[in-house]
N, C-alpha and C positions, 0 to 999 in steps of 0.2 A: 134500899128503896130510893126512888126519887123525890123532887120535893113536891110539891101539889102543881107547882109553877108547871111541870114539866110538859114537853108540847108530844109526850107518848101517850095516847090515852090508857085510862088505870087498866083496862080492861085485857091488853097487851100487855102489861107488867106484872098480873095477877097468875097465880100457878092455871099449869094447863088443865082444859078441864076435860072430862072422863070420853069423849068423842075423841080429843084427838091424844090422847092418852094410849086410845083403843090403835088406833092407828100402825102400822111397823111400816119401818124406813127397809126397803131390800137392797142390802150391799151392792156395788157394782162389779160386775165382774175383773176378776183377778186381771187382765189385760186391759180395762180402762181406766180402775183402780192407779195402778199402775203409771200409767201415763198424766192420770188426772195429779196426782201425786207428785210427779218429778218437775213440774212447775210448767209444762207445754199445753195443759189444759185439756180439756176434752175437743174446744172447739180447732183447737188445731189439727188434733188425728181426723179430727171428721172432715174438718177442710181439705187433710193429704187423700182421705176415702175420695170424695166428691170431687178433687181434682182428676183423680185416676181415670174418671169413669165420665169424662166429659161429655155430654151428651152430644151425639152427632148432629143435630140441626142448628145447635151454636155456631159447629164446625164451617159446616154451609153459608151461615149468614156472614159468617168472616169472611169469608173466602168472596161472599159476593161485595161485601162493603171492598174488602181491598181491590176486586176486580174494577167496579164499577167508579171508585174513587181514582185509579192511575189513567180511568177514561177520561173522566175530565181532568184531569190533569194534562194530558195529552193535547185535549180540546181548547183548553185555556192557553198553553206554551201555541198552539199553534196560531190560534185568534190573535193572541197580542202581539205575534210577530210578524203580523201580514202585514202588505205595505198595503197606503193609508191612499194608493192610489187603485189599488186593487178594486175589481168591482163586485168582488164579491163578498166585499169586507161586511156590509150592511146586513145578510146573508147570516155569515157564519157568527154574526156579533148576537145575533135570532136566534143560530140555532146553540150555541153558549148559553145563554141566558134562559133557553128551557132545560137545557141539562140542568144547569148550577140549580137552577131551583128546583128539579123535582130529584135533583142529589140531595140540597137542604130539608125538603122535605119530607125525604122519606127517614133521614139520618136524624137529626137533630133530636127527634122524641126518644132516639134510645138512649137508656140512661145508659150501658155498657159502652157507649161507644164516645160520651161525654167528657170524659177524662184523659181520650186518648191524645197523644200530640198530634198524631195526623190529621184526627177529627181538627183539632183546634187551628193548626196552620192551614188546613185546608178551607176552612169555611173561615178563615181572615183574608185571606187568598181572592178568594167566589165575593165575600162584601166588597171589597178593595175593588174590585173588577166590576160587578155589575153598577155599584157608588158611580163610577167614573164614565161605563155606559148611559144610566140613565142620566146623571148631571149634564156631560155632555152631547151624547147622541152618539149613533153605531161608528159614524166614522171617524172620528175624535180620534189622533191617536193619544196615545197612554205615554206620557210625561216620561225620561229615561228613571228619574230615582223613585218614582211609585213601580213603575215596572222590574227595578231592580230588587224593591222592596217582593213585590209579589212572587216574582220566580225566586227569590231567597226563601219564602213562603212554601212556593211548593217542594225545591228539594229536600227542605224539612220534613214537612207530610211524608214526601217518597222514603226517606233514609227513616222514620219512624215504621212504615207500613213495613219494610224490609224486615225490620227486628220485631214485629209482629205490635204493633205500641199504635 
């Protein structure tokens, strides 16, 4: 027994009483048994079941995040490269900055999508860029080593979405 000191109360360390006494524990099946047994656990078989069987509107929502992510991508390589005499630079610096945000927007609350590297260089990428527009104004151009910084940004994102990350 413990000593009185002990922080179990008595009541946990006193034999079981006639309720759960009554009680029976049912074996697990000879195939989880098994598994649970060889040191892989249960939670891993269930995680290769539940991998198998991905549900299809995950699928979908992937597919539209990578879709919708190489757009602006697109949209940002092209903004930053316009010349700073262009007049339609003020234009497209408007229509970037409602993409990036209703990209951040709709992205940012998914916790699945929070850990991914493309999630993370892209939206350092989208900060970097809008930071630069709104400090300075739509026709400002973008400094060569912030620009170098940010297109290094995105082919990271791109070569991450590639491998599915």
């Amino acid at each position: 027994m413990r000593a009185a000191s002990s922080p179990v109360p008595a009541a946990v360390l006193a034999a079981p009483s006639a309720a759960t006494a009554a009680t029976t524990v049912k074996p697990l099946p000879r195939a989880v048994a098994s598994t649970a047994s060889n040191g892989t656990g249960l939670g891993a078989a269930l995680a290769l079941v539940l991998a198998a069987a991905a549900p299809e509107p995950a699928r979908a929502a992937d597919e539209e995040y990578v879709s919708e992510t190489q757009e602006v991508i697109g949209k940002v390589r092209s903004t930053i490269n316009m010349d700073k005499a262009d007049p339609n630079v003020a234009d497209a610096v408007a229509e970037l900055r409602e993409l990036s945000n209703s990209w951040v927007a709709k992205y940012r609350r998914e916790k699945s999508l929070l850990g991914r590297p493309s999630f993370r260089e892209m939206y350092s990428a989208l900060n970097a860029v809008s930071g630069h527009y709104i400090s300075f104004g739509p026709t400002a151009p973008i400094p060569a080593k912030r620009r170098a910084r940010i297109l290094e940004e995105m082919d990271t994102a791109e070569k991450a979405l590639l491998r599915g990350r």
